[in-house]
Backbone as CSV, one residue per row, in Angstrom:
resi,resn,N_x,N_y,N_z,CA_x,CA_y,CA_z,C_x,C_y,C_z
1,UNK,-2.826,-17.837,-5.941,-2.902,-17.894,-4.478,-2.323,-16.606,-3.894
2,UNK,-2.424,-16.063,-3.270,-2.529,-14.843,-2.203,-1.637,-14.742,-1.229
3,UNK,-0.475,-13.805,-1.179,0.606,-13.919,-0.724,0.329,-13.709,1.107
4,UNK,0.525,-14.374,1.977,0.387,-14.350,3.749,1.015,-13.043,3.749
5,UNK,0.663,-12.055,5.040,1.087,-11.212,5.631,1.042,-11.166,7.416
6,UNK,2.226,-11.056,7.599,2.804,-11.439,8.872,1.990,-9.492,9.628
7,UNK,0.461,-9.678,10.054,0.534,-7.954,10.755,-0.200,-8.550,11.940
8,UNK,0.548,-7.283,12.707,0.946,-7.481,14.199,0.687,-8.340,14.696
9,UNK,1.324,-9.814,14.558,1.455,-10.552,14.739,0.897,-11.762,14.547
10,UNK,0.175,-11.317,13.447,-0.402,-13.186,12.860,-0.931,-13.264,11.897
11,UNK,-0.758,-14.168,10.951,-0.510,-14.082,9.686,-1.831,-13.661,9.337
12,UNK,-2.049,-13.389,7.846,-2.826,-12.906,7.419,-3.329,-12.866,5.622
13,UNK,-4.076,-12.924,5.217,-4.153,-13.121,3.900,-4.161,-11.417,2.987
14,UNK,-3.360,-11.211,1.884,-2.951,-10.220,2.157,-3.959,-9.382,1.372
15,UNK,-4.824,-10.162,0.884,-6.160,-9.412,0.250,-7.353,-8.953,1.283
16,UNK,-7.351,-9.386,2.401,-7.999,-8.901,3.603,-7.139,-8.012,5.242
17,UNK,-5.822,-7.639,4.671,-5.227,-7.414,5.472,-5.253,-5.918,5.444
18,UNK,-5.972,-5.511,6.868,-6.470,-4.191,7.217,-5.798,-3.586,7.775
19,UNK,-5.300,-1.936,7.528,-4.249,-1.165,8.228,-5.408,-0.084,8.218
20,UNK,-5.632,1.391,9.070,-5.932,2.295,9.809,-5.654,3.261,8.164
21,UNK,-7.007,3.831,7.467,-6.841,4.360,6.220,-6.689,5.816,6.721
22,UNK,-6.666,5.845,8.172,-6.589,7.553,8.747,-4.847,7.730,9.793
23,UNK,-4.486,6.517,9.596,-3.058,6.524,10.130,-2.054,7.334,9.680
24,UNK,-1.006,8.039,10.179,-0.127,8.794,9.386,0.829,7.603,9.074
25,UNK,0.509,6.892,9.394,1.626,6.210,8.114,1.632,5.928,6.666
26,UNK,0.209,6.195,6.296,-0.274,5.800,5.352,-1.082,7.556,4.794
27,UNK,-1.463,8.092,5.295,-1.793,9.391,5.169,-0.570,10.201,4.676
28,UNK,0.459,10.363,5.958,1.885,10.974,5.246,3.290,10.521,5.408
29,UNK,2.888,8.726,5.335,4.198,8.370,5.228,4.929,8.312,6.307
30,UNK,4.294,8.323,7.221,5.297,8.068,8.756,5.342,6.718,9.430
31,UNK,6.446,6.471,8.722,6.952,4.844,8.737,8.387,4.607,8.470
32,UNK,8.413,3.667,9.074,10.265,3.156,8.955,10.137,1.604,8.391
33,UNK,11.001,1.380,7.616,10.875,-0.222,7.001,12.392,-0.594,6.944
34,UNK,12.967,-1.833,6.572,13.961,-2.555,6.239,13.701,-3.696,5.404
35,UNK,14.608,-3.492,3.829,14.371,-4.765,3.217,15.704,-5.860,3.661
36,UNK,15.472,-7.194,3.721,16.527,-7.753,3.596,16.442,-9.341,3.194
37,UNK,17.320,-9.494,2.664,16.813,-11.361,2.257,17.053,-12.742,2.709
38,UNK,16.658,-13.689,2.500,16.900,-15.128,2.958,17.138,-16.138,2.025
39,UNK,18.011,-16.596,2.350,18.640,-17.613,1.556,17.961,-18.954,2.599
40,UNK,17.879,-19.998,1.386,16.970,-20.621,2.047,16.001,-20.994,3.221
41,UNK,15.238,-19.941,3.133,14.490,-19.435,4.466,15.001,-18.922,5.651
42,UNK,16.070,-18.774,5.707,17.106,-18.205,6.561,17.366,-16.792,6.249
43,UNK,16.639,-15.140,6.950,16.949,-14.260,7.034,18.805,-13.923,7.085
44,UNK,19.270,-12.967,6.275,20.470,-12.464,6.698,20.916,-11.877,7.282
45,UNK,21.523,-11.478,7.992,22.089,-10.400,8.905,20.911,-9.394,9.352
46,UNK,19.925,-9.991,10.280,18.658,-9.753,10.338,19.010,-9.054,11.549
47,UNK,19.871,-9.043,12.693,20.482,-8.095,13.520,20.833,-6.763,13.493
48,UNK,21.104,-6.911,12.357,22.119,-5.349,11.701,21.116,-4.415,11.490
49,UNK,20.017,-5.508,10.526,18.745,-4.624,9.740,18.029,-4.477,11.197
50,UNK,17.520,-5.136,11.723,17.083,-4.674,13.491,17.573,-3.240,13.859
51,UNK,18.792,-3.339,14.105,19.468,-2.222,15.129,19.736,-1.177,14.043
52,UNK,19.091,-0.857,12.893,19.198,0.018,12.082,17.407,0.495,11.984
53,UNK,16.503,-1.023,11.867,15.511,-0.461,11.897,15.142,0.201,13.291
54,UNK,15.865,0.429,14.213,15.459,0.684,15.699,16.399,1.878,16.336
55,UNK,16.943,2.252,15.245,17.898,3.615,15.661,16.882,4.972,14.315
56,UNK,16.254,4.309,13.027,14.944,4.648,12.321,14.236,4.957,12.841
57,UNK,13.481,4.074,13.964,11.983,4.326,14.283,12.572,5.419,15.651
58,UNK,13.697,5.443,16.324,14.363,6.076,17.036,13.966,7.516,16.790
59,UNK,14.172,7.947,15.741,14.555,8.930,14.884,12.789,10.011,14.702
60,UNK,12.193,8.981,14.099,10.759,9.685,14.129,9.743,9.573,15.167
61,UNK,10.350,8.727,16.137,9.469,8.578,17.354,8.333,7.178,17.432
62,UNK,9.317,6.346,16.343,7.961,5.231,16.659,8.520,4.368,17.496
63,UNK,7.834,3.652,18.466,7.865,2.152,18.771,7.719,0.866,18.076
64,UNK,8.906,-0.289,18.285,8.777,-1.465,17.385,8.752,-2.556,18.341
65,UNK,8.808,-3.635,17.778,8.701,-4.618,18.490,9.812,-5.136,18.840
66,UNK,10.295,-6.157,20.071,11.352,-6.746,19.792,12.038,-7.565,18.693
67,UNK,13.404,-7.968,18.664,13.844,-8.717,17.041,13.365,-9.945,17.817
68,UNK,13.235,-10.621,18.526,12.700,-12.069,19.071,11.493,-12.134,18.539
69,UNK,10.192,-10.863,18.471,9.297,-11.259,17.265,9.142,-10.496,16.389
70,UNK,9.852,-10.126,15.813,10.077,-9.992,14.183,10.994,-10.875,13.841
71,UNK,12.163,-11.955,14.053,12.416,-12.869,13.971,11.141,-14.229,13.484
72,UNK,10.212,-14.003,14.821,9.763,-15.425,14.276,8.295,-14.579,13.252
73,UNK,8.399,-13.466,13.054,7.277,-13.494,11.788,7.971,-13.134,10.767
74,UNK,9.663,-13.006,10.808,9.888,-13.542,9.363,9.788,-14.750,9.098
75,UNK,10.005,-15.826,9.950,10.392,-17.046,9.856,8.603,-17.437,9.628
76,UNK,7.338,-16.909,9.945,6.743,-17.666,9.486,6.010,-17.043,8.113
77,UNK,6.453,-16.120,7.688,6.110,-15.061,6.232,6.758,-16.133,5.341
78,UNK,8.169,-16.872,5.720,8.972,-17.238,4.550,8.197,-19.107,4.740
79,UNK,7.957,-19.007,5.851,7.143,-20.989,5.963,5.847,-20.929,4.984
80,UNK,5.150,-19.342,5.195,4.139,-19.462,4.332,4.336,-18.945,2.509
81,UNK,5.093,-18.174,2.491,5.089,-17.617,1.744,6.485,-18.360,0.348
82,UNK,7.546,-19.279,0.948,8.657,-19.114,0.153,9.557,-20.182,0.698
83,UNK,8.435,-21.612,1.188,9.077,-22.495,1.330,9.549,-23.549,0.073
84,UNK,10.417,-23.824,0.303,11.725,-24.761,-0.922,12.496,-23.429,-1.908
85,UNK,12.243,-21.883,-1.390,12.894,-20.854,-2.635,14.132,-20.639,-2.378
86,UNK,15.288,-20.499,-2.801,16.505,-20.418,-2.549,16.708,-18.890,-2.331
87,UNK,15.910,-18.011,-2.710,16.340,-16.334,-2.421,15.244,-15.897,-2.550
88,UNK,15.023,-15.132,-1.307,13.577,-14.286,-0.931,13.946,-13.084,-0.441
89,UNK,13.060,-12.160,-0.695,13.086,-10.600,-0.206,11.841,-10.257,0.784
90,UNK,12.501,-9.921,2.057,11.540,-9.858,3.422,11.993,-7.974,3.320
91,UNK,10.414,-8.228,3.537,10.106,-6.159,4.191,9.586,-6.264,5.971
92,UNK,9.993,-5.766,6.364,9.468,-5.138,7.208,8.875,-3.846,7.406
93,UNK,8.015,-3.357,8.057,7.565,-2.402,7.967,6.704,-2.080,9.058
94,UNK,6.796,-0.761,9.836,6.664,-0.190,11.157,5.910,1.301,10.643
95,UNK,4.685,1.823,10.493,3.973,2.395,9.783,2.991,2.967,11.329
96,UNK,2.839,4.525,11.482,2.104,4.680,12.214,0.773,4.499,11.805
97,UNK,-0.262,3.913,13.469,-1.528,3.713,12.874,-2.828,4.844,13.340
98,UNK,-3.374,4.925,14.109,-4.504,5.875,14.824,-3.882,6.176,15.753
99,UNK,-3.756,5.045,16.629,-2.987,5.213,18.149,-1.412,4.670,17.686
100,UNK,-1.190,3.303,17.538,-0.546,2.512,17.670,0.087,2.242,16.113
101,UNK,1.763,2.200,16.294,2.181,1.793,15.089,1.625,-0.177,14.845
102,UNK,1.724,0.310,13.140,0.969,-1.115,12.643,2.034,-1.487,12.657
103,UNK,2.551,-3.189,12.432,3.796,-3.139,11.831,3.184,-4.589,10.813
104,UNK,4.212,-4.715,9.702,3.941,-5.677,8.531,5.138,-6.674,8.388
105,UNK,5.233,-8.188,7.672,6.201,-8.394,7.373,5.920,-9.197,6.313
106,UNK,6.286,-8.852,4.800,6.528,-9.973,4.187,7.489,-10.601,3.713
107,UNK,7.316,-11.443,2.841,8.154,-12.323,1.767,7.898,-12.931,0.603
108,UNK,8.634,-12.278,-0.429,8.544,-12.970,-1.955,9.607,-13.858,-2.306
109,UNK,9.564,-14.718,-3.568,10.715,-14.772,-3.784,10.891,-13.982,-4.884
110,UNK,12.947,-14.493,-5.128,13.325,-13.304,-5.599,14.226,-13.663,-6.692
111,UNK,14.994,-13.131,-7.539,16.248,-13.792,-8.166,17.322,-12.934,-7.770
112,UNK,18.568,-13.622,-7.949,20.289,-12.846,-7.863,19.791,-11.486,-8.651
113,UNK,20.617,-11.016,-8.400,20.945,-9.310,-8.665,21.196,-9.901,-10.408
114,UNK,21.839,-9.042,-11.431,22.448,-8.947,-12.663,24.069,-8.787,-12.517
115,UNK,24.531,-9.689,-13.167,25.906,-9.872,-13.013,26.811,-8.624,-12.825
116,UNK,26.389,-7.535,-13.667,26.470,-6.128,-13.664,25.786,-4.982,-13.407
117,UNK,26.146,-3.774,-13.165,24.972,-2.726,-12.802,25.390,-1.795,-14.254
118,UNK,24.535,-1.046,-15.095,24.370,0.537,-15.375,24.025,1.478,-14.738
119,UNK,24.229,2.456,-14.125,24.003,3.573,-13.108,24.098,4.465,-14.221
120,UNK,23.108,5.573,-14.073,23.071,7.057,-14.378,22.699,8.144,-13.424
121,UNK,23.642,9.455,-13.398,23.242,10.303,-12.553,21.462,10.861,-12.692
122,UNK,20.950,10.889,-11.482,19.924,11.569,-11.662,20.112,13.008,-11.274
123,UNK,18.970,13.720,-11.699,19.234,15.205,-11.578,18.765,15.868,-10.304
124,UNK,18.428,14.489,-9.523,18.001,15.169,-8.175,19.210,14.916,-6.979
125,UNK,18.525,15.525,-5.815,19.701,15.704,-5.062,19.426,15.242,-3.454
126,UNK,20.488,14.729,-2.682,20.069,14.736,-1.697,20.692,15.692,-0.573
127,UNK,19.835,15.782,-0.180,19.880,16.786,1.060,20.712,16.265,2.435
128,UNK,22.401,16.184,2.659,22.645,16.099,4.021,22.176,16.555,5.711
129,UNK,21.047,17.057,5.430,20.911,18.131,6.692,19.814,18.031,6.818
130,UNK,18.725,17.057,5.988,17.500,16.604,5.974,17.449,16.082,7.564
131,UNK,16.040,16.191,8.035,16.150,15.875,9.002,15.880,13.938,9.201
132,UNK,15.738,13.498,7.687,15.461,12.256,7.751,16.508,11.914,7.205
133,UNK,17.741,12.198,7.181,19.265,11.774,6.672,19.288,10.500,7.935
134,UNK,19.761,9.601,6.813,20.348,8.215,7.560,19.085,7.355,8.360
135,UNK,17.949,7.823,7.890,16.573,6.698,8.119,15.835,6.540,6.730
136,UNK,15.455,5.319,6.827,15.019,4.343,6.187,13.710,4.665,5.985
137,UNK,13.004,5.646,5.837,11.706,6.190,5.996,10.765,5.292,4.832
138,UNK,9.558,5.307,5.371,8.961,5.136,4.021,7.997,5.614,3.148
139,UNK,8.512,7.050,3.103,8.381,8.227,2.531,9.489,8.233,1.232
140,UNK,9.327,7.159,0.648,10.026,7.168,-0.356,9.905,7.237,-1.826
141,UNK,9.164,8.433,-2.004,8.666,8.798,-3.133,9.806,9.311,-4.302
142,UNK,10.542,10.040,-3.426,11.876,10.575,-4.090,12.433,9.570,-4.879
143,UNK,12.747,8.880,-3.991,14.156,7.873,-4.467,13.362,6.733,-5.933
144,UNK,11.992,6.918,-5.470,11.124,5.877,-6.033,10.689,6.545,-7.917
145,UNK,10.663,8.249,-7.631,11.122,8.863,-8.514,12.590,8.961,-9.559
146,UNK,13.325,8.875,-8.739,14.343,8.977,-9.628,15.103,7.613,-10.253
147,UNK,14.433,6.721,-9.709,15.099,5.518,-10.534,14.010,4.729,-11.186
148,UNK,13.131,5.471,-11.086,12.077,5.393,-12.758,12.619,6.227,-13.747
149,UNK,13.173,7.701,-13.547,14.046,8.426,-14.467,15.437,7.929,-14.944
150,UNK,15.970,6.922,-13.682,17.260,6.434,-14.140,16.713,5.241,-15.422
151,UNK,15.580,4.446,-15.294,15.369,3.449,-15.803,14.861,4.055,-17.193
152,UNK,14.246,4.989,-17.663,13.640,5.714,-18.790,15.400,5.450,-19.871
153,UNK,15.863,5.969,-18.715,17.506,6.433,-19.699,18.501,5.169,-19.692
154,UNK,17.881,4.138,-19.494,18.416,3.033,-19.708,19.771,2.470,-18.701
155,UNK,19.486,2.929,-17.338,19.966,2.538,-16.301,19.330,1.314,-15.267
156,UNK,20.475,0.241,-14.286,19.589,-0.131,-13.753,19.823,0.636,-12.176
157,UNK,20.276,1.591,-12.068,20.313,2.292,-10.649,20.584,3.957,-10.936
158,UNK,19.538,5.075,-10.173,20.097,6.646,-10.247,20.964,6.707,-9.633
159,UNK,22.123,7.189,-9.385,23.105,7.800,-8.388,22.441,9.325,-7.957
160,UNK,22.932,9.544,-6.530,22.091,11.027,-6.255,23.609,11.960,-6.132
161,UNK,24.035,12.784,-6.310,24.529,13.990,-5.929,24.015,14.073,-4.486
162,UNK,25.213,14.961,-3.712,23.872,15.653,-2.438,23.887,17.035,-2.618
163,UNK,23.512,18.487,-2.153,23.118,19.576,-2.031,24.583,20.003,-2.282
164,UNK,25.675,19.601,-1.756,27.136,20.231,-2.246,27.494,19.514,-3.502
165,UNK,26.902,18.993,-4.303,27.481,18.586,-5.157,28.632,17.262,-5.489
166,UNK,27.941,16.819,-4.393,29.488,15.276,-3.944,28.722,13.957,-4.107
167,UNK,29.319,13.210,-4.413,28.836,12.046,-4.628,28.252,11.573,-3.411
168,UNK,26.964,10.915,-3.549,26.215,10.757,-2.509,25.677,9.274,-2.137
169,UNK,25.259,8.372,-2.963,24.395,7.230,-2.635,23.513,6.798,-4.222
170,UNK,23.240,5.418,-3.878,21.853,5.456,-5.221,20.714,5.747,-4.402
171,UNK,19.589,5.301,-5.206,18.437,5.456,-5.049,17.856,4.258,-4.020
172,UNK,18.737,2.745,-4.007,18.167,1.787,-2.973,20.108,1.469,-3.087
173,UNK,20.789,2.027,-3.121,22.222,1.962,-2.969,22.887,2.631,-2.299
174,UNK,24.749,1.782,-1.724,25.772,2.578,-1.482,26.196,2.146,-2.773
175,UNK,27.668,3.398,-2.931,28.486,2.756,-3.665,29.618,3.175,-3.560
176,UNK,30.452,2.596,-3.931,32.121,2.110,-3.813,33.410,2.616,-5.201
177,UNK,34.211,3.539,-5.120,35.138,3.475,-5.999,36.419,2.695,-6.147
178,UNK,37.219,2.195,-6.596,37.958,2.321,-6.247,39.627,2.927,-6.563
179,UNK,40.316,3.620,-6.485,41.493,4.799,-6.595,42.730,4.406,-6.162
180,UNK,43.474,4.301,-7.200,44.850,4.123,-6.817,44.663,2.888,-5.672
181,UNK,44.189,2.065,-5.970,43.791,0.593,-5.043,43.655,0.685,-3.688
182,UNK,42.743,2.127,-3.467,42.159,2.140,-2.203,40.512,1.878,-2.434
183,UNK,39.864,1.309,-1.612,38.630,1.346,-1.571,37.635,2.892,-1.419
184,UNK,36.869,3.175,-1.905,36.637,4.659,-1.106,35.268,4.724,-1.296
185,UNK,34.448,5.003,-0.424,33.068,5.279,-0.593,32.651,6.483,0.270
186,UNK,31.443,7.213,-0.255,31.231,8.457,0.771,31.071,8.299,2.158
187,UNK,31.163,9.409,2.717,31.048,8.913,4.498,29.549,9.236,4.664
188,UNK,29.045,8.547,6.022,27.736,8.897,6.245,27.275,10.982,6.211
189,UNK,28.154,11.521,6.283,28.007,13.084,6.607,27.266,13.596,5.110
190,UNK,28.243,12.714,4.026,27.448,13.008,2.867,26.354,13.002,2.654
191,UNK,25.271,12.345,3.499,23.566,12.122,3.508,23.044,11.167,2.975
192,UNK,24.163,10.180,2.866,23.630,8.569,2.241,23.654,7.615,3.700
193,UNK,22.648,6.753,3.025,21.831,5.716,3.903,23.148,4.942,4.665
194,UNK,23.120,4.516,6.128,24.144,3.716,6.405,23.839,2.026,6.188
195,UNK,24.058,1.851,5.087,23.557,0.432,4.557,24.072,-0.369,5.377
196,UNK,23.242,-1.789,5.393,23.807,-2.738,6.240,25.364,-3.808,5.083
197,UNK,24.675,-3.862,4.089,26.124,-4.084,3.265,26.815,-3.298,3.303
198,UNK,26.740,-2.004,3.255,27.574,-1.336,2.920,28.686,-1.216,4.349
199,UNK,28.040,-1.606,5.626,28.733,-1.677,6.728,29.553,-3.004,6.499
200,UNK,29.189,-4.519,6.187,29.936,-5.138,6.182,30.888,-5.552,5.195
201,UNK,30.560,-4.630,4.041,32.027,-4.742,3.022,32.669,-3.992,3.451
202,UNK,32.583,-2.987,4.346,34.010,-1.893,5.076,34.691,-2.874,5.823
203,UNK,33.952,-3.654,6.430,34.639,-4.582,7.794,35.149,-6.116,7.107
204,UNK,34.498,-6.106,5.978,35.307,-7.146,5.381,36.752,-6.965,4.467
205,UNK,36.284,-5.817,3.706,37.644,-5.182,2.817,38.711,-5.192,4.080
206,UNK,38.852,-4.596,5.343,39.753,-4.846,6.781,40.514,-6.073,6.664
207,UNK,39.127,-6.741,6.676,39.621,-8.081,7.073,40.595,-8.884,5.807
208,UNK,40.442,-8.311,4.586,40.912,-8.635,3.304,42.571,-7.865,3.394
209,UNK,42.449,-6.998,4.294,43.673,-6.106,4.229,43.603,-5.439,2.855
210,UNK,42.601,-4.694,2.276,42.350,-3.571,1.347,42.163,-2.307,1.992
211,UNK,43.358,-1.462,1.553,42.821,0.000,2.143,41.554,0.758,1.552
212,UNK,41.274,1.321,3.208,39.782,1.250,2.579,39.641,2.804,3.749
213,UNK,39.108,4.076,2.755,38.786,5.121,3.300,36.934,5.472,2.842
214,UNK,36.427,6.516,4.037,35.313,7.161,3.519,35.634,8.415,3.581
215,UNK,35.255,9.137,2.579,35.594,10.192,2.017,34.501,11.240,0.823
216,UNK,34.879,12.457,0.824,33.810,12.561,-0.056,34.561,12.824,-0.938
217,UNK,33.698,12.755,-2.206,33.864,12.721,-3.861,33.383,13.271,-4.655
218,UNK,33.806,13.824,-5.746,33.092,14.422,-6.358,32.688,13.378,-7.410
219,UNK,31.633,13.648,-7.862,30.687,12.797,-8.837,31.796,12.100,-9.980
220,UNK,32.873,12.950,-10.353,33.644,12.928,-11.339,34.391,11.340,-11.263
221,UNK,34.552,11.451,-9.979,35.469,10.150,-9.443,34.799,8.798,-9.769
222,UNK,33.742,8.766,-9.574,33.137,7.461,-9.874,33.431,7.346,-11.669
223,UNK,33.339,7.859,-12.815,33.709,7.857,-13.856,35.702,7.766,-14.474
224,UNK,35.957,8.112,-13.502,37.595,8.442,-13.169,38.030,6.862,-12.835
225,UNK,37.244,6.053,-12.488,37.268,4.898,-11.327,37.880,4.234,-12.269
226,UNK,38.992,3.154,-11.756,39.647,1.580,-12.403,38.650,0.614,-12.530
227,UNK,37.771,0.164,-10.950,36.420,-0.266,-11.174,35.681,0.366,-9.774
228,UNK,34.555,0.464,-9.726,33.374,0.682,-8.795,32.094,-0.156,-9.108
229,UNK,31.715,-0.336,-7.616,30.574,-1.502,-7.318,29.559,-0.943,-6.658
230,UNK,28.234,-1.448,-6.287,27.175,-0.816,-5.937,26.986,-1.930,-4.802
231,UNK,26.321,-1.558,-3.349,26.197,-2.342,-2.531,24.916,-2.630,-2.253
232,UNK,24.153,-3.365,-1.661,22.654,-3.568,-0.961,22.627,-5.057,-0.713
233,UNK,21.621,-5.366,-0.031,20.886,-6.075,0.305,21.040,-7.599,-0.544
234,UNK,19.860,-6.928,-1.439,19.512,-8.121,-2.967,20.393,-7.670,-3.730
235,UNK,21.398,-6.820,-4.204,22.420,-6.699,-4.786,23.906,-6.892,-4.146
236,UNK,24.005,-7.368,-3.058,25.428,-7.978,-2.185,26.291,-6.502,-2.601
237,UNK,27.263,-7.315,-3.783,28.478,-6.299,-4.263,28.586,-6.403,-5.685
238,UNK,27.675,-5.565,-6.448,27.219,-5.317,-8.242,28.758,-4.580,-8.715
239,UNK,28.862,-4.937,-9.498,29.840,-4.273,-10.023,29.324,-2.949,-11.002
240,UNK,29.905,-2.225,-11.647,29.287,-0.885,-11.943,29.691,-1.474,-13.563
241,UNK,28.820,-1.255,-14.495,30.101,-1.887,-15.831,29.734,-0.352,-16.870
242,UNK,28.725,0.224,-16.495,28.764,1.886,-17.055,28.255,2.815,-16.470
243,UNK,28.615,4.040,-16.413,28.648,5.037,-15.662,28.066,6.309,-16.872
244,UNK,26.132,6.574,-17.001,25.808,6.944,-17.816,26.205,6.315,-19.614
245,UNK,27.033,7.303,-20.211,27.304,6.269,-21.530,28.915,6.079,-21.336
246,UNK,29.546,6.072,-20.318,31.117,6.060,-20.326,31.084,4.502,-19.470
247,UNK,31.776,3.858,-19.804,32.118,2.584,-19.678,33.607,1.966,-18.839
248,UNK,33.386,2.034,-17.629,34.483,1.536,-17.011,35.435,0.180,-17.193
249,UNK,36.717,0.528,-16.776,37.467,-0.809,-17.857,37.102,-1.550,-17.639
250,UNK,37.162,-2.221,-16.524,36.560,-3.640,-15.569,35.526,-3.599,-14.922
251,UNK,34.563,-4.614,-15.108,33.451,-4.804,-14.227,33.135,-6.475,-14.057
252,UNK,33.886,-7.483,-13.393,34.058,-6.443,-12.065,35.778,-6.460,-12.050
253,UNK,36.294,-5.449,-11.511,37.720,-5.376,-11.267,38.141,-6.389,-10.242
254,UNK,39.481,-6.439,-10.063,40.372,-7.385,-9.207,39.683,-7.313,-7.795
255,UNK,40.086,-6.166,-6.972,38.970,-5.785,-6.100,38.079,-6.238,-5.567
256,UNK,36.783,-5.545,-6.606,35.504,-5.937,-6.734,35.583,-7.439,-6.459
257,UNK,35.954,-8.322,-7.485,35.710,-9.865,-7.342,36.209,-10.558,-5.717
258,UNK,37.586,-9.642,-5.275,37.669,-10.134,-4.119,36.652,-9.887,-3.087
259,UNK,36.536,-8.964,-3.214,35.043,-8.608,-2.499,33.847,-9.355,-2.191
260,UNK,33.319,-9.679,-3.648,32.381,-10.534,-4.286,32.865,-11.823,-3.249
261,UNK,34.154,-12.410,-3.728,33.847,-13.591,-2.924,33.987,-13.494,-1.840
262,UNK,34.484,-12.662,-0.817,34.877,-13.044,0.365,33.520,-12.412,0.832
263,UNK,32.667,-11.542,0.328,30.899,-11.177,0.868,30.169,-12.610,0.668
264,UNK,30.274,-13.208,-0.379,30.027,-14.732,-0.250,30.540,-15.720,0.529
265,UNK,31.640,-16.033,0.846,31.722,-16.623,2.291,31.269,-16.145,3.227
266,UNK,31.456,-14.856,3.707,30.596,-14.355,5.115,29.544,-14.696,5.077
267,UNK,28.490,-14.696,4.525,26.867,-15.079,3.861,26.748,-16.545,4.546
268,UNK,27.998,-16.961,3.208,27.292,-18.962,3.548,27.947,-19.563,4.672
269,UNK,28.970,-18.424,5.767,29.375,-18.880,6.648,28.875,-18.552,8.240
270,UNK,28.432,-17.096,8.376,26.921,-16.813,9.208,26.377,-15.920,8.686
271,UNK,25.361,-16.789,9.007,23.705,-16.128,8.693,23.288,-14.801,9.599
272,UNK,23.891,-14.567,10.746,23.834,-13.219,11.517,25.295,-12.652,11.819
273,UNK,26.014,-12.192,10.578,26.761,-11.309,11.237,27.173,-10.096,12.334
């Protein structure tokens, strides 16, 4: 059976679902998207991913719709697509068309992350000064590149460097060290994505009373680390358990697990942070 597609505004079967083959969104990629998931048909922090996808389309000049309906065409992507599933992965997607941006929404289901992450550096780099630093583009060939290279070498995430040489972001990741039992992850200046997890484990570690800085790093530090975790979406708060072939003590560390659970209460306690 044939997965529904929620475009511009009503559902659709996704083997007949027609987008503009002369659109630049699809020609060169001029599009903004947000993944994010639902626990039992219930989108997560679908606000955050909003006002991120809308400071994105900000950025390259597109128009989106309001979250009142992209709200209810997630809600009916997941009625058609992923009713009774306990964890689903919703895209959105805002794609210029001839005239008019298209926009898309689906839903699969999905499973939990892996109890642990492997990360390896990739040899590419990101660029702070890009003019698409800190959007969600979906021109994502790069990133889509290098964690097929991370995966060749027996990783399940690339880490990027940026152009100075500092620890930067993964490939669909933030990530987190942690030092002398401070929390520390790069700051947005470094040229990594401002994740929507990655915003609310800063504001939760607060709330945990964990000191918690952004800072930049050199690559070295994440290997240097007691433990470090990887943040996203469908990965919450992964713990890191090797770093290329060097193997960090704990995965997940003291930390980390507090983390872990108290990102799990926020979750099963609101659904829109």
């Amino acid at each position: 059976m044939s997965e529904q597609v929620w475009l511009d505004g009503q559902l659709v079967d996704e083997e007949v679902a027609l987008v503009p083959a002369l659109g630049r969104g699809w020609t060169v990629g001029y599009g903004v998207f947000e993944t994010l998931v639902a626990h039992h048909g219930t989108p997560f922090a679908l606000t955050r991913h909003y006002q991120r996808l809308e400071d994105s389309a900000q950025v390259v000049g597109l128009a989106i719709p309001a979250l009142a309906t992209l709200r209810d065409g997630c809600e009916q992507v997941l009625e058609a697509n992923c009713r009774g599933v306990p964890l689903a992965r919703l895209r959105i997607t805002i794609a210029q068309g001839r005239s008019e941006p298209v926009v898309t929404i689906t839903a699969v289901p999905t499973e939990p992350a892996a109890a642990t992450a492997v990360v390896v550096f990739s040899p590419f780099r990101r660029n702070p000064n890009s003019a698409l630093t800190g959007v969600k583009t979906t021109s994502y060939a790069e990133n889509t590149l290098a964690l097929a290279e991370a995966k060749v070498r027996g990783g399940d995430e690339g880490l990027l460097a940026n152009t100075d040489g500092r620890l930067c972001e993964g490939t669909t990741t933030n990530v987190f060290v942690v030092r002398s039992g401070t929390l520390t992850t790069p700051p947005l200046s470094s040229g990594c994505l401002p994740g929507v997890t990655r915003g609310l484990v800063l504001e939760v570690a607060a709330r945990e009373g964990i000191p918690t800085v952004e800072q930049d790093l050199p690559c070295e530090a994440l290997v240097e680390a007691g433990e470090a975790f990887l943040t996203s979406s469908t990965r919450e708060v992964q713990p890191i358990a090797r770093v290329d072939r060097c193997p960090l003590p704990v995965a997940p560390g003291e930390i980390t697990r507090q983390l872990q659970n108290a990102f799990r209460d926020l979750r099963e306690r609101e659904v829109d942070p």
